[in-house]
N, C-alpha and C positions, 0 to 999 in steps of 0.2 A: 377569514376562518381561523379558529384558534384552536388551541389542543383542547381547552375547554369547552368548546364546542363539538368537538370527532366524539370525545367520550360520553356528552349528553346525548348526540345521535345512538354510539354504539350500545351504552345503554337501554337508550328506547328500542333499539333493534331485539337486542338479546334479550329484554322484558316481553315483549309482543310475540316472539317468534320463537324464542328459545324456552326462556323461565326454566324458574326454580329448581335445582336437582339435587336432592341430600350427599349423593356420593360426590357430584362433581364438587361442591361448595367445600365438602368434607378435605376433599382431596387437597383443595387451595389450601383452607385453614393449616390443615397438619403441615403442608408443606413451607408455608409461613415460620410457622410455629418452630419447623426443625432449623431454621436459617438460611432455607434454598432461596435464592434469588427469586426474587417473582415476574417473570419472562416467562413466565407459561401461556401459551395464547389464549386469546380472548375465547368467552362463549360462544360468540358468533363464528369464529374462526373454527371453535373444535368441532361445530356445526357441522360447519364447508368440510373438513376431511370428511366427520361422517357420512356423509351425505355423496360425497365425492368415493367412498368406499362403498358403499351400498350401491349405487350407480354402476359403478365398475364392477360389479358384485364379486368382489374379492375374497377369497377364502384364506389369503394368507397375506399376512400385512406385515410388512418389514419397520422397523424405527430407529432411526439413529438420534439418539437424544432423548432419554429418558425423562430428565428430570425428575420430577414427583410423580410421574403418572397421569398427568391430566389431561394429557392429549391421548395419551395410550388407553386411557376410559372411553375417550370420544370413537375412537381406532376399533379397539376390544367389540365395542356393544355395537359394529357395526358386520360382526363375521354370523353370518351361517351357521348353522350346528354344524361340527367338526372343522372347525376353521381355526385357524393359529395366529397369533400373533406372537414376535420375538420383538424386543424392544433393547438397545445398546445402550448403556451407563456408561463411563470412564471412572464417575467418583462412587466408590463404595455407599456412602454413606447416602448419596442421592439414591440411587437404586435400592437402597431399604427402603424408605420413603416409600417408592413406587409399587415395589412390591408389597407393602401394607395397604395400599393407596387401593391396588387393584385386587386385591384381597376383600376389602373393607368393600367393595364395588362389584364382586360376586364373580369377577374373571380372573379368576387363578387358576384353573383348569386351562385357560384358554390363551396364556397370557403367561411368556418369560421374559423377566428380563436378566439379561449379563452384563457382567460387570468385566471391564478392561478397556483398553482402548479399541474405540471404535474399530479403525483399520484390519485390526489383528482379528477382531471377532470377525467383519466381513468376511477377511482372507480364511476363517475357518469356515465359515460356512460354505464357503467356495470349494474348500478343499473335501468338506463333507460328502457335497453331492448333495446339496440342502435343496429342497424342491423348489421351482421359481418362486416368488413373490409377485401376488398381482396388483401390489401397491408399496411401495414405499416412502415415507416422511423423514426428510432430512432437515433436522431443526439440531444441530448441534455447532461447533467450532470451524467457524466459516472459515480459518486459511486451508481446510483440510476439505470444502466442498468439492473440488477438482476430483482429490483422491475418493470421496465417497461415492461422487457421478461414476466414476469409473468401477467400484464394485458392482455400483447399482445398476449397473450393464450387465453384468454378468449373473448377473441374480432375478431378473426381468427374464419374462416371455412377450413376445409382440400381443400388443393390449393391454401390457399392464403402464401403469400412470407413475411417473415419480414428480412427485412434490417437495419442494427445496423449499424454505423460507427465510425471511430475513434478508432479501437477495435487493433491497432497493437502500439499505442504508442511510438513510436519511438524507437521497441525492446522493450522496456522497459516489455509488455508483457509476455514476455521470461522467467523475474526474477520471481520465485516462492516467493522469499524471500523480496517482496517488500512491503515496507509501502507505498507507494501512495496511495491512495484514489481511483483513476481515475482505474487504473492498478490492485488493487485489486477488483473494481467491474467489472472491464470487464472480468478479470478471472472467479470470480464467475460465471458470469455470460455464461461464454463458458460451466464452469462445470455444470451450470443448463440446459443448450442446449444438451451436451451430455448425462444427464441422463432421458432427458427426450420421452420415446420412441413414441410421436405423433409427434416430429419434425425429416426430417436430414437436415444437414447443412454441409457448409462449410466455411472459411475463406481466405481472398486474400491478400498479402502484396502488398502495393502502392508505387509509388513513383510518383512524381509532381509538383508542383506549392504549394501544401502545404507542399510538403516537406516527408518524411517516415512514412507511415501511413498503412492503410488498412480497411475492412469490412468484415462482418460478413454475408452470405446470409444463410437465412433460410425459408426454405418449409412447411408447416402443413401439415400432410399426413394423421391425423386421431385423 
């Protein structure tokens, strides 16, 4: 099995199942175009949240990791009438992006995102008195997933689903012994998932268009 081969599979998945959508392509392109990295998950991927949002039938979707918008589109067109979604930037400049992104994609009514670091913005909403969230997606700076799990606790009601990605690293997961950064917060962070008994969870190894990866899905039960 080759990388060349995940992406003719995920291809034909996303072709058959997904296709064609003017805002989501649109949202790639500009984001291309502005120099954002292109780490933005797959079709099939923005699928599975949607699809995992409507399920959940969540009216309020949390996001850490804005980027350009393209998962926050998949997110967005997945609320209710009267449903919100907030979306977390660190870089200025990505969060314009996003905010044009989801502008250009008809949910700007429905749809903020803020700009600063993550944590700080959490800790505000926390201190707001910000309604739960019955979904959160955490796709941002993996040494700091620990510290996100731990907002996303406090920001959760029992039933609501938090989804991590990025959480299999290319194996690299596996090594107990490793100095990464990235790989040592996502461990931490599974070790704080496991001990902590208001969630269960489980995790999935990927393979795709971005290559050997996987996520994290987690439930709040209490």
């Amino acid at each position: 099995m080759t990388q060349q081969q995940w992406t003719a599979v995920d291809e034909y998945l996303s072709g058959v199942l997904v296709g064609e959508d003017a805002a989501l392509s649109a949202a790639l392109a500009t984001s291309k175009a502005a120099g954002l990295p292109e780490i933005a998950v797959a079709p099939n991927q923005g699928k599975l949240l949607h699809l995992l949002a409507v399920t959940a039938g969540a009216r309020r979707i949390l996001e850490v990791g804005s980027l350009g918008g393209y998962s926050a589109i998949w997110l967005g067109r997945a609320l209710p009438a009267g449903g919100r979604l907030v979306s977390l930037e660190i870089n200025p400049a990505h969060a314009a992006v996003a905010r044009a992104n989801l502008h250009e994609a008809g949910l700007e009514k429905v749809a903020e995102v803020r700009t600063g670091r993550a944590a700080d913005s959490l800790a505000e909403l926390v201190d707001d008195g910000a309604e739960p969230f019955d979904l959160v997606f955490i796709d941002a700076d993996k040494p700091s997933n620990p510290e996100y799990f731990r907002w996303a606790l406090k920001l959760t009601h029992p039933g609501s689903l938090i989804v991590i990605d990025n959480v299999v690293r290319g194996g690299a997961v596996a090594d107990g012994q490793s100095t990464d950064p990235s790989v040592r917060g996502v461990r931490e962070m599974h070790e704080l998932i496991a001990a902590e008994p208001r969630v269960t969870a489980t995790a999935v190894q990927t393979v795709g268009v971005k290559g050997y990866d996987g996520f994290t899905l987690v439930r709040v039960i209490g």
